[in-house]
LOLUMDO-728783 format. One record per residue (C-alpha): residue number from 1; residue in one letter; x, y, z. Coordinates in steps of 0.001 Angstrom, whole numbers, plus 500000, padded with zeros to 6 digits. Example, Ala and Ser with C-alpha at 12.3 -4.5 7.8 and 13.67 -1.06 7.14 Angstrom:
2
num->1 | residu->A | c1->512300 | c2->495500 | c3->507800 $
num->2 | residu->S | c1->513670 | c2->498940 | c3->507140 $
This chain:
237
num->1 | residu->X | c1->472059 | c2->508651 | c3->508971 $
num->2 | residu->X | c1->471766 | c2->512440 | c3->508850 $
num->3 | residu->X | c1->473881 | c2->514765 | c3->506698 $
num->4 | residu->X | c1->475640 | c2->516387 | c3->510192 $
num->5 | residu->X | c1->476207 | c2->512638 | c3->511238 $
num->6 | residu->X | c1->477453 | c2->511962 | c3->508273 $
num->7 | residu->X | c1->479780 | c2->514418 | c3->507908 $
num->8 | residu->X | c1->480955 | c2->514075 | c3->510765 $
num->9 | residu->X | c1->481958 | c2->510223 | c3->510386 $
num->10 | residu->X | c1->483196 | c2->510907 | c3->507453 $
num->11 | residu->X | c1->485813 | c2->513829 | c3->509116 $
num->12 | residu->X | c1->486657 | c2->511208 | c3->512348 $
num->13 | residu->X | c1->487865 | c2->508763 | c3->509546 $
num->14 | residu->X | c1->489832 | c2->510680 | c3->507503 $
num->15 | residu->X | c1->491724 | c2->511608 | c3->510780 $
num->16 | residu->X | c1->493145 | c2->508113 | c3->509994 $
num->17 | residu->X | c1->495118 | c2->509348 | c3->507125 $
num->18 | residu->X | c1->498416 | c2->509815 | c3->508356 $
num->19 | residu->X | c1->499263 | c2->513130 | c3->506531 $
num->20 | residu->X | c1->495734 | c2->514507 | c3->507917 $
num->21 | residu->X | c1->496180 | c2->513182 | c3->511579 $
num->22 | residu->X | c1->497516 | c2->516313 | c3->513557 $
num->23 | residu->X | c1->494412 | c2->518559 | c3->511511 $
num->24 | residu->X | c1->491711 | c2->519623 | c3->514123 $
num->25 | residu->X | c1->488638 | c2->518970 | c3->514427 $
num->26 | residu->X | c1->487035 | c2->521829 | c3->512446 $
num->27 | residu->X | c1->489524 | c2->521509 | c3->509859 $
num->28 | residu->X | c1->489038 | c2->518094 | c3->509196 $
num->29 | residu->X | c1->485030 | c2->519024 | c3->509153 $
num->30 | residu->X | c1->485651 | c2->521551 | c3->505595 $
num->31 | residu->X | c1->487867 | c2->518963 | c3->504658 $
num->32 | residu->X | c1->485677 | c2->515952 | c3->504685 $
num->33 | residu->X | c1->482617 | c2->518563 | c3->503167 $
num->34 | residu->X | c1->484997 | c2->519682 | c3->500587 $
num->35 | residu->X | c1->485608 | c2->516080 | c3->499275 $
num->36 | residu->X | c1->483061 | c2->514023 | c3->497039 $
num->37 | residu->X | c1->482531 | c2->510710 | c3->498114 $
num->38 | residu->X | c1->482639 | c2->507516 | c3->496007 $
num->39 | residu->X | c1->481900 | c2->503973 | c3->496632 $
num->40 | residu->X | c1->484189 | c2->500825 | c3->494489 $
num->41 | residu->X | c1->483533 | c2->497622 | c3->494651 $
num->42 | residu->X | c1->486232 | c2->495045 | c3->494648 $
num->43 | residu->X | c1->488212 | c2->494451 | c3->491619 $
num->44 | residu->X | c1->486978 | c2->497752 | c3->490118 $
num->45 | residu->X | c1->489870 | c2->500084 | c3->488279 $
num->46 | residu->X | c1->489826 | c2->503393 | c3->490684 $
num->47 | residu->X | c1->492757 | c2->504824 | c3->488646 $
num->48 | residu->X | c1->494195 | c2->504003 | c3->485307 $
num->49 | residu->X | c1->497808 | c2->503541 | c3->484583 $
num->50 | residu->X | c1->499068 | c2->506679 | c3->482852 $
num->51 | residu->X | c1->495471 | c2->508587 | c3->482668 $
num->52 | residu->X | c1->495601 | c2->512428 | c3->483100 $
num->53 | residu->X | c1->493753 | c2->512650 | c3->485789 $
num->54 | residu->X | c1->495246 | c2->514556 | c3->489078 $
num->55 | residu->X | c1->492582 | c2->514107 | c3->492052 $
num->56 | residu->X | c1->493949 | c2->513039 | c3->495312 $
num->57 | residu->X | c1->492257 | c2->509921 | c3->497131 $
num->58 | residu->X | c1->491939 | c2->509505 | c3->500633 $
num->59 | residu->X | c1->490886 | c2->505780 | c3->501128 $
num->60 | residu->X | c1->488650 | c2->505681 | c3->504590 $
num->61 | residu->X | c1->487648 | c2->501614 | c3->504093 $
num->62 | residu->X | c1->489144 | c2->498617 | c3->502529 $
num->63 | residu->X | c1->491990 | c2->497982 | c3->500474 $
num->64 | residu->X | c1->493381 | c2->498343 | c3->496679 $
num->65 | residu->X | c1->496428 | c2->497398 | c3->494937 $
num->66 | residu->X | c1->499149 | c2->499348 | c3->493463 $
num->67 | residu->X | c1->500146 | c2->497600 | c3->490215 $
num->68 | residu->X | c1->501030 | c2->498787 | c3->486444 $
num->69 | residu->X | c1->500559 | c2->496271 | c3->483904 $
num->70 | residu->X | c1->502684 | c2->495188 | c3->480792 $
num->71 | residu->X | c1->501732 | c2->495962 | c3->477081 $
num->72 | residu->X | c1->501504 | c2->491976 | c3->477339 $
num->73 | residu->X | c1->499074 | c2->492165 | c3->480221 $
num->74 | residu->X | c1->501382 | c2->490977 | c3->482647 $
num->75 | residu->X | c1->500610 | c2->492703 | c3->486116 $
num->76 | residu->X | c1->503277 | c2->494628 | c3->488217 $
num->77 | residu->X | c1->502741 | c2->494969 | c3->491638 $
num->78 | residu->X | c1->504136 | c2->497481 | c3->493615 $
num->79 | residu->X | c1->501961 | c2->497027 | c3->497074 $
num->80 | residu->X | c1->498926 | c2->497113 | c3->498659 $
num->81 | residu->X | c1->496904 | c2->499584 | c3->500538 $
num->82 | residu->X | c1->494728 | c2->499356 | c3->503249 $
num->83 | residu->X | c1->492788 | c2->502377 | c3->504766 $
num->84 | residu->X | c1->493100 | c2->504729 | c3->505836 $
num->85 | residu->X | c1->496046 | c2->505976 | c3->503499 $
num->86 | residu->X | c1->496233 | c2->507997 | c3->500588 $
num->87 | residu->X | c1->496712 | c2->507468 | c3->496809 $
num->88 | residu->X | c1->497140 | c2->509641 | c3->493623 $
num->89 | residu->X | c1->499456 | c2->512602 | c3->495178 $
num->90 | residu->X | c1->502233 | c2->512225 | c3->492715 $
num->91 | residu->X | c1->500041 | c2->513454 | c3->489890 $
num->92 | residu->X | c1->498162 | c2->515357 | c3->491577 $
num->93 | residu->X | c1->501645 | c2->517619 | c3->492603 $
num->94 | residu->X | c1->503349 | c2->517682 | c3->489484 $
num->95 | residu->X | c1->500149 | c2->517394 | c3->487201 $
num->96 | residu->X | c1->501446 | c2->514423 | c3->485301 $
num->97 | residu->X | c1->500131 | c2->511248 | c3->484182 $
num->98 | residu->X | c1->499164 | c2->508618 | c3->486574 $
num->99 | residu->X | c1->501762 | c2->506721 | c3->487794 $
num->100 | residu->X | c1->500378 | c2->503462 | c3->488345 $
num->101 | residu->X | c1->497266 | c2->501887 | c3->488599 $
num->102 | residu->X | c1->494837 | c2->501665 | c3->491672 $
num->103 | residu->X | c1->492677 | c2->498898 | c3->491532 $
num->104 | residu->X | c1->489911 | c2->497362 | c3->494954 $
num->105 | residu->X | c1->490656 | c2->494501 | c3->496201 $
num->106 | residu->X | c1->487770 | c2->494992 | c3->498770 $
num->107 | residu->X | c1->484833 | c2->497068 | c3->498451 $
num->108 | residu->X | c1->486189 | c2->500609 | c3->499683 $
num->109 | residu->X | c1->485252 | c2->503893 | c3->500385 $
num->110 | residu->X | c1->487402 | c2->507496 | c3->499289 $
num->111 | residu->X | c1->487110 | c2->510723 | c3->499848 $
num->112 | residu->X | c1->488704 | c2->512877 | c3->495896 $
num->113 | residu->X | c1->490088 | c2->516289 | c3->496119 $
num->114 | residu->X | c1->491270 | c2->517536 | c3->492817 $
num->115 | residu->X | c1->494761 | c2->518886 | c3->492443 $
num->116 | residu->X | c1->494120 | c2->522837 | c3->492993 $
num->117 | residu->X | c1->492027 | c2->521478 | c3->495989 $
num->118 | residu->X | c1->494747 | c2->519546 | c3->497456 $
num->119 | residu->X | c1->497568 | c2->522574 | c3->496652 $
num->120 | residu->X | c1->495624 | c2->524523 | c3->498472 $
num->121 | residu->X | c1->495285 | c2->522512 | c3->501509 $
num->122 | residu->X | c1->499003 | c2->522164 | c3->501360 $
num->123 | residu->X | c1->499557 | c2->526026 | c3->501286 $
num->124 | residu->X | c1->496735 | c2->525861 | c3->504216 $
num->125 | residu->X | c1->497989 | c2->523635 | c3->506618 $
num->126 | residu->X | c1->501944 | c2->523124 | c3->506967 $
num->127 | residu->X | c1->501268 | c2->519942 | c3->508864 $
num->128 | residu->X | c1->499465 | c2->518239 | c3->505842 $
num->129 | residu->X | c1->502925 | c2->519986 | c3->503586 $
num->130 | residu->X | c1->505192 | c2->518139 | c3->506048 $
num->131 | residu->X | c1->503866 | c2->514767 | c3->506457 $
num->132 | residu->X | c1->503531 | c2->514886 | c3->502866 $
num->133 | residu->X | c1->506589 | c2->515226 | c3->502394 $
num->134 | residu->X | c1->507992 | c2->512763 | c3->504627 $
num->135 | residu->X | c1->505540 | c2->509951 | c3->503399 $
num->136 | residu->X | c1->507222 | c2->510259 | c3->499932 $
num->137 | residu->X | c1->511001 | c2->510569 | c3->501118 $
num->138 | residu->X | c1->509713 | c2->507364 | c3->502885 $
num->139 | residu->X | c1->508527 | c2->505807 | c3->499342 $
num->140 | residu->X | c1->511223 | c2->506928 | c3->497807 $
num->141 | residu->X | c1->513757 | c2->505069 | c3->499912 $
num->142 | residu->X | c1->511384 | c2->502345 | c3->499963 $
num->143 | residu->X | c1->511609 | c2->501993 | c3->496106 $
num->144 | residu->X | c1->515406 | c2->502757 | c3->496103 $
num->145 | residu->X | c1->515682 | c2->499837 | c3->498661 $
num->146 | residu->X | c1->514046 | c2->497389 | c3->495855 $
num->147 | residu->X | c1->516011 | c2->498487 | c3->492896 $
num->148 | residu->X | c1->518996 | c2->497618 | c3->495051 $
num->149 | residu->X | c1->517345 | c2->493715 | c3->495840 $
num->150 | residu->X | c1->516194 | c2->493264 | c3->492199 $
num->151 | residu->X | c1->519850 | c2->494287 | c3->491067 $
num->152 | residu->X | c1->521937 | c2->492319 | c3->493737 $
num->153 | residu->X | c1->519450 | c2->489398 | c3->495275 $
num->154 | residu->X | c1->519058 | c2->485757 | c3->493947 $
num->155 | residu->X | c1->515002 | c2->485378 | c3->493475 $
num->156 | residu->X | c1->515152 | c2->482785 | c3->496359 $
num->157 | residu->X | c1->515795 | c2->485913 | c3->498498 $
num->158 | residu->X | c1->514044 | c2->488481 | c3->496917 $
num->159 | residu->X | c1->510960 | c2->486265 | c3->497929 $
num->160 | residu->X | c1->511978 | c2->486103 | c3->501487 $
num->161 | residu->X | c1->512444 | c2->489575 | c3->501423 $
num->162 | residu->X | c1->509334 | c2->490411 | c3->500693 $
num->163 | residu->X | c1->507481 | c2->487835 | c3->503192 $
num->164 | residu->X | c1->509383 | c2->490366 | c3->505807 $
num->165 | residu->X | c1->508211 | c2->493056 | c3->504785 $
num->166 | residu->X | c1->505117 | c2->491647 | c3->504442 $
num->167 | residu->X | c1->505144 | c2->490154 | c3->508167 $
num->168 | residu->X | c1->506525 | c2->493439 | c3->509323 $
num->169 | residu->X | c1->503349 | c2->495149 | c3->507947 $
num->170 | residu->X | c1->501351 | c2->492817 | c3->509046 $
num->171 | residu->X | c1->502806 | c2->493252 | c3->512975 $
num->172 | residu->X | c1->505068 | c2->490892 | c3->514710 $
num->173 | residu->X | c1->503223 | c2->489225 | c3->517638 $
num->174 | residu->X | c1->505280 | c2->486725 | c3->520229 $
num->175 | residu->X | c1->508181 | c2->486401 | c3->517343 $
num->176 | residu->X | c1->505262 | c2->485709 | c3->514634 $
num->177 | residu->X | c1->503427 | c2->487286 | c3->512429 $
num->178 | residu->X | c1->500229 | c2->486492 | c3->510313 $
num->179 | residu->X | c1->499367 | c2->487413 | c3->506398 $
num->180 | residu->X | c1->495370 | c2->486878 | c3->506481 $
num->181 | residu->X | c1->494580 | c2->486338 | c3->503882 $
num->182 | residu->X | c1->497691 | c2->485456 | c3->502484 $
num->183 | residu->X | c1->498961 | c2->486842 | c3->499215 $
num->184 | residu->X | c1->498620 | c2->484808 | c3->496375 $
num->185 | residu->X | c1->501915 | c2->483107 | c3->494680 $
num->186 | residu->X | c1->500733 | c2->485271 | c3->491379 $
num->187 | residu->X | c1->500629 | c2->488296 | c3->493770 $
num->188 | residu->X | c1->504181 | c2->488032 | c3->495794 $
num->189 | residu->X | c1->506037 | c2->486877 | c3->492072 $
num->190 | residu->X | c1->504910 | c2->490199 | c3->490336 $
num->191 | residu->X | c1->505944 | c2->492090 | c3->493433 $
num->192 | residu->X | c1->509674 | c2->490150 | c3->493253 $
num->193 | residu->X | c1->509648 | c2->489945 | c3->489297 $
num->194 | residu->X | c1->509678 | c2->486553 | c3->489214 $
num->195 | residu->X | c1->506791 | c2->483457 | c3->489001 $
num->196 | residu->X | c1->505103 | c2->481871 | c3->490868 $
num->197 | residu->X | c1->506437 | c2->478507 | c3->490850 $
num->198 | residu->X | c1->509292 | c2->479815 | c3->492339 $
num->199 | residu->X | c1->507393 | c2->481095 | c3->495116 $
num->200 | residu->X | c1->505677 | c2->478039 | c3->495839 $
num->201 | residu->X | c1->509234 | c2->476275 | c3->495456 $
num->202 | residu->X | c1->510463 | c2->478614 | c3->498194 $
num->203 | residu->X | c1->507347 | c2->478899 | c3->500279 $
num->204 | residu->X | c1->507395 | c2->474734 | c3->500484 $
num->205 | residu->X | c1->511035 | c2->475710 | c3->501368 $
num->206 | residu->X | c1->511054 | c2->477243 | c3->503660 $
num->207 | residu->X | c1->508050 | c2->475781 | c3->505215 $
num->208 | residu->X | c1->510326 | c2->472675 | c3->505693 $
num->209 | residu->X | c1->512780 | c2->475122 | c3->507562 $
num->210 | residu->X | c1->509774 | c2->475934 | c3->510283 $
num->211 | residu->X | c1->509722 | c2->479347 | c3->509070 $
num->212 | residu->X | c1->506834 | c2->479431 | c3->507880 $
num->213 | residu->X | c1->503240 | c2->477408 | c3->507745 $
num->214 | residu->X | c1->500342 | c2->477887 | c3->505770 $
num->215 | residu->X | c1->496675 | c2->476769 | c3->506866 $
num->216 | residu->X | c1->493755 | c2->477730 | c3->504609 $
num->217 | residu->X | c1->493651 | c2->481105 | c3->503231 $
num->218 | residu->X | c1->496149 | c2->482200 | c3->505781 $
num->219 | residu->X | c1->500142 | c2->482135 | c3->505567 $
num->220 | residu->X | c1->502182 | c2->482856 | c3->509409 $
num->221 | residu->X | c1->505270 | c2->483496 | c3->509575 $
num->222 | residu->X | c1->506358 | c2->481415 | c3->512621 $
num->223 | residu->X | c1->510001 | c2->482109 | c3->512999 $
num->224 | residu->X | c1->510282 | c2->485971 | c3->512228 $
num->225 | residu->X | c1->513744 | c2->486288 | c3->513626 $
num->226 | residu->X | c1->514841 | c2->483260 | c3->511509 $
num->227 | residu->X | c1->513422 | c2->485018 | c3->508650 $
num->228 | residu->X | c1->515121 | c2->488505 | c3->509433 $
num->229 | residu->X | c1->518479 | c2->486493 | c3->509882 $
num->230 | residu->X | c1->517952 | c2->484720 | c3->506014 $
num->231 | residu->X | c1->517231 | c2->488369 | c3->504582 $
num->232 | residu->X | c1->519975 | c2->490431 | c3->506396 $
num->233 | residu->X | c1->522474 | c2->487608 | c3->505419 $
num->234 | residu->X | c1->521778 | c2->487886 | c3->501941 $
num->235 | residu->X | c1->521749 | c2->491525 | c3->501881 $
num->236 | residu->X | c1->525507 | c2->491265 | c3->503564 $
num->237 | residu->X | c1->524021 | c2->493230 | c3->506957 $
């Protein structure tokens, strides 16, 4: 492929990135020259818990996983991304350490800007400053919301909690919805502080409920309004 081909595939999929979406074409073009391109394959560390770096990733292909792990090794997973989305903005606005890890899960592809980079994009383009913002006000509630669950929730629902929001990310389909490939027990227990024999206890459970079915590698959620019913209740909604 050619450098101007290249570049400009490179610019069409960062328009993907949700903070980047309403830039125009020739913006995105300096944008996508401006960034240096890396390759990871899966399982690779992209960012390390508490390091002092500060660039900003733009993710283009694949997915990684958002986790912090214990002194003891024990793995804390917040979620997962899957392009195109970004990662690494928190440090890269208040120039602190990382805040959490960011490791592949697939082979992926990102675009870095450094932190002066980035500022100045935000200065540049009020757009980019506004969505931005509202992308963390949205993490922010979304990390208020799971305080609340891990203070107030049994683990029983805490796990069905997050199978919705897993199905809801996923996308709903004819009152369905289908995790492929499905999150592994290990996975959804260190998202729900809890382990994973108590998510297979409550994924056989609720299996035997016809909420759910697992076949292979894959896990659908048959009865989403059953499931949204379960989770509401036990929130008191």
């Amino acid at each position: 492929m050619s450098v101007s081909k290249l570049q400009s595939a490179r610019a069409q999929s960062l328009k993907g990135v949700a903070i980047l979406g309403d830039l125009p074409s020739p913006a995105l073009n300096r944008l996508a020259a401006a960034c240096r391109w890396s390759k990871h394959a899966s399982g690779q560390h992209i960012v390390s818990y508490l390091a002092p770096s500060t660039n900003v990733y733009f993710l283009v292909s694949g997915r990684v996983r958002v986790v912090i792990y214990s002194f003891e090794g024990k793995p804390v997973h917040f979620t997962i991304l899957e392009a195109p989305a970004m990662f690494g903005e928190i440090a890269a606005i208040d120039r602190g350490p990382r805040s959490a890890a960011i490791e592949a899960i697939e082979d992926c592809t990102v675009g870095l800007l450094s932190a002066d980079q980035f500022e100045r994009l935000l200065r540049r383009e009020p757009s980019v400053a506004m969505a931005t913002f509202r992308q963390l006000t949205a993490e922010v509630r979304r990390l208020s919301e799971r305080v609340l669950d891990y203070s107030t929730l049994a683990v029983r629902n805490r796990i069905r909690g997050e199978l919705l929001r897993l199905a809801i990310a996923a996308g709903e389909r004819d009152g369905a919805a289908l995790l492929s490939p499905a999150p592994s027990l290990l996975d959804i227990a260190s998202r729900v502080t809890t382990h994973r024999e108590a998510v297979s206890r409550e994924l056989s459970r609720l299996t035997a409920l016809g909420i759910v079915k697992r076949k292979g590698g894959d896990l659908r959620i048959i009865d989403m309004a059953r499931l949204t019913w379960l989770v509401r209740e036990a929130k008191g909604e």
